[in-house]
C-alpha positions, 0 to 999 in steps of 0.5 A, spaced: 587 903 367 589 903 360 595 902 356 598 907 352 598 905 345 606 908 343 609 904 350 606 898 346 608 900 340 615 901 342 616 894 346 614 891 340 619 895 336 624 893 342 622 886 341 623 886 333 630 888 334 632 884 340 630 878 335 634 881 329 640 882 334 640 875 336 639 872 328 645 876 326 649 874 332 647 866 330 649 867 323 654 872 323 658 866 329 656 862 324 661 866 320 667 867 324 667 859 325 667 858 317 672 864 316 677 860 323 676 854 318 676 855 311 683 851 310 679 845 312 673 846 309 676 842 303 677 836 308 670 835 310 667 833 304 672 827 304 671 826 312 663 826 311 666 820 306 669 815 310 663 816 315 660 811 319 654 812 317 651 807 323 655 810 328 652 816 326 645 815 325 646 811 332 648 818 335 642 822 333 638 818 335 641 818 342 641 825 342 633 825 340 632 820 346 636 826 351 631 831 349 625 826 349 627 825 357 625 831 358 617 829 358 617 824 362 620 828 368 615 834 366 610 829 367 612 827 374 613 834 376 607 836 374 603 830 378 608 832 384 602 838 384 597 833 382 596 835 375 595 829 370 597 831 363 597 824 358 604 823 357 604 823 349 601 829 348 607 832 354 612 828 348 608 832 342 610 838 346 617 837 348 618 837 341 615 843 338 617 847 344 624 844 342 621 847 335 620 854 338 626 854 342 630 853 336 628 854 330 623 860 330 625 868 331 620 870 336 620 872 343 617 866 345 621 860 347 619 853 347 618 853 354 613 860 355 610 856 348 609 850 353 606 853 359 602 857 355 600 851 352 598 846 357 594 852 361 590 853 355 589 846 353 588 843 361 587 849 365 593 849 369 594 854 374 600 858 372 604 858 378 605 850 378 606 850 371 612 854 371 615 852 377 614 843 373 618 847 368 623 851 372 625 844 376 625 841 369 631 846 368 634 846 375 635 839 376 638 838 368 642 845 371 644 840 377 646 834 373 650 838 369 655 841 374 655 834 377 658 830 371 662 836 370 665 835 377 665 828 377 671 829 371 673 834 373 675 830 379 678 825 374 683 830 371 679 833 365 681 841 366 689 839 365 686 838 357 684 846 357 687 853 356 687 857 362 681 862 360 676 855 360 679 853 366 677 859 369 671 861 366 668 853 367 671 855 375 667 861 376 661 857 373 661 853 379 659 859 385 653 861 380 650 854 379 651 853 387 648 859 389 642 858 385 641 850 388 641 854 394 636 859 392 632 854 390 632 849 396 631 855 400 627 860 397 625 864 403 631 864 407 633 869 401 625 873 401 626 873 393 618 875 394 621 881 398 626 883 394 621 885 388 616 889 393 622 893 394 624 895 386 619 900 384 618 896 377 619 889 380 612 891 385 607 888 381 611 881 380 611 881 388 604 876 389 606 872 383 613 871 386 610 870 394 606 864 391 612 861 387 616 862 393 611 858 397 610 852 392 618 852 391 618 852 399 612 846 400 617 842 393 622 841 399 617 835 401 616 832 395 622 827 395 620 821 391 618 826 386 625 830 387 628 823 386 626 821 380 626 828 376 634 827 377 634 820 376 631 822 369 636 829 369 641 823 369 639 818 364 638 825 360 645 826 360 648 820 359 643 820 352 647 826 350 654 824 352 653 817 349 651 821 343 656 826 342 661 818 344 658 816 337 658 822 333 666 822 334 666 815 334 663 815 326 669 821 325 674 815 327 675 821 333 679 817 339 677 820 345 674 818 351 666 817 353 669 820 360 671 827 355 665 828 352 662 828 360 666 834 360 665 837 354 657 837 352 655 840 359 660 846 358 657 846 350 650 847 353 652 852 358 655 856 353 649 854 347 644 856 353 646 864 354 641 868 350 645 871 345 643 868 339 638 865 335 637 856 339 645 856 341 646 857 334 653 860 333 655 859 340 653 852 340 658 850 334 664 855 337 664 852 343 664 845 341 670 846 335 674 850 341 672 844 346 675 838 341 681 842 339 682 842 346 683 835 347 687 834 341 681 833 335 685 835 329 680 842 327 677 838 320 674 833 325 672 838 330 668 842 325 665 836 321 663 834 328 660 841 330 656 840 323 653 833 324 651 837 331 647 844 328 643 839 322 642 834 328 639 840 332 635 843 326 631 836 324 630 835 331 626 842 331 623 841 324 619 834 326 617 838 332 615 843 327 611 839 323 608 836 329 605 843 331 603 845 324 599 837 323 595 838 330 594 845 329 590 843 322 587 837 327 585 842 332 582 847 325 578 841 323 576 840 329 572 846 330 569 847 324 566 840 324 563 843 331 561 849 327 556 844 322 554 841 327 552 846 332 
């Protein structure tokens, strides 16, 4: 059957718009977080010097380290389904996903980037492509809950207003019925659900055999192990960075504060509204610091050093995509003279 070219022509429409939408969300928070803080703009200049230029350095570069970690536990979940991918090339593609993720206008997100990649390239089979990919996302997801709850157990919520409180509480019910799902895919017969939904029937043998990997993952508990320990180490990577980013500020909290602070920040960054995080991701962290008392100067010179942060990490990925893909050009059409 052939497509009708005005549908075709109409999603591409809807998807340059949505694109549009989510840039003028990004720039227009970006906006408001100004304007919120225009008295302070003048501070900033004088904070960024009196910054511990050491510290700070120390703490992008453990921020860095907390997104490298994600190819390591990539590898082992694709090795879980005996899929060998050398590690470098997984390094390479953590960062230009982050690269696409962040800092492209596109439909495409890092992750759709890099399952398309290492299916092209190595000839994975779909399905245990995306299922290393989901995992990856699901034990971070986990994590996260858990050093949440770890301080909330240590008294952090008595530092939030009310409406955090509230919407950090009702976070928990979600996070723990997609474990659930996840652990159990077949008790909820998700592959049933989609043959049931009219528009939905078509994914309805993709998601069976998701289900059933999902299904035989349950097994695999060397490899379920490691992913979280990995998940761990990653989290740990970006706490200890925010811990030196405040520290270089000369902000006074606790190591503890920041284990509550950035997983509430990524959840917040991670709703796919705005273009990476943008906008969302530096609100949240202002109103977060403001909650633990950081004066709103500090929290927003913070939240800056957080937004470069991410966007030179997302330039070198960039520049790697970009020096392969002239690699990759070079590559062929040496092949070419020579054939």
């Amino acid at each position: 059957m052939k497509k009708d070219p005005d549908n075709k022509s109409t999603g591409s429409v809807k998807k340059v718009l949505l694109i549009i939408l989510r840039i003028v969300i990004s720039a227009g928070l970006l906006a408001v977080l100004i304007v919120l803080n225009i008295k302070n703009l003048s501070s900033i200049p004088t904070i960024f010097k009196s910054i511990n230029i050491g510290l700070a350095l120390a703490g992008i570069f453990f921020y860095l380290l907390g997104i490298l970690l994600e190819a390591p536990r990539w590898r082992v979940l694709l090795s879980a389904n005996k899929v060998i991918i050398p590690f470098s090339y997984l390094l390479n593609l953590t960062l230009i996903g982050f690269f696409f993720s962040t800092l492209l206008p596109t439909s495409v997100g890092g992750d759709a980037y890099r399952a398309f990649d290492i299916r092209k390239t190595f000839k994975v089979p779909h399905q245990k492509n995306i299922i290393a990919i989901y995992l990856g996302r699901f034990f971070g997801i986990v994590t996260g809950v858990l050093w949440v709850t770890f301080s909330f157990l240590t008294g952090m919520y008595r530092h939030l207003n009310k409406p955090l409180l509230i919407g950090t509480l009702i976070m928990f019910p979600i996070v723990l019925l997609l474990i659930v799902i996840t652990f159990f895919p077949k008790k909820f017969r998700i592959d049933s659900l989609f043959g049931r939904i009219k528009f939905l029937r078509k994914f309805e043998n993709k998601i069976s055999e998701f289900v059933e990997m999902l299904h035989g993952f349950k097994s695999k508990k060397k490899e379920i192990f490691i992913s979280i320990f990995l998940s761990l180490l990653a989290n740990l990577s970006t706490f200890a960075s925010f811990y030196l980013i405040g520290m270089s500020l000369k902000i006074k909290l606790s190591f503890l504060s920041y284990i509550f602070i950035v997983p509430v920040m990524w959840s917040a960054s991670n709703l796919p509204i705005t273009l990476g995080g943008f906008g969302v991701r530096e609100n949240t962290l202002v109103w977060l610091l403001k909650s633990f008392n950081v004066s709103a100067a500090d929290a927003l010179t913070f939240s800056l050093i957080v937004l470069l942060t991410n966007i030179l990490i997302a330039i070198l990925g960039g520049i790697i995509y970009f020096l392969r893909n002239i690699s990759i050009r070079k590559a062929k059409i040496k092949n070419t003279d020579e054939a």
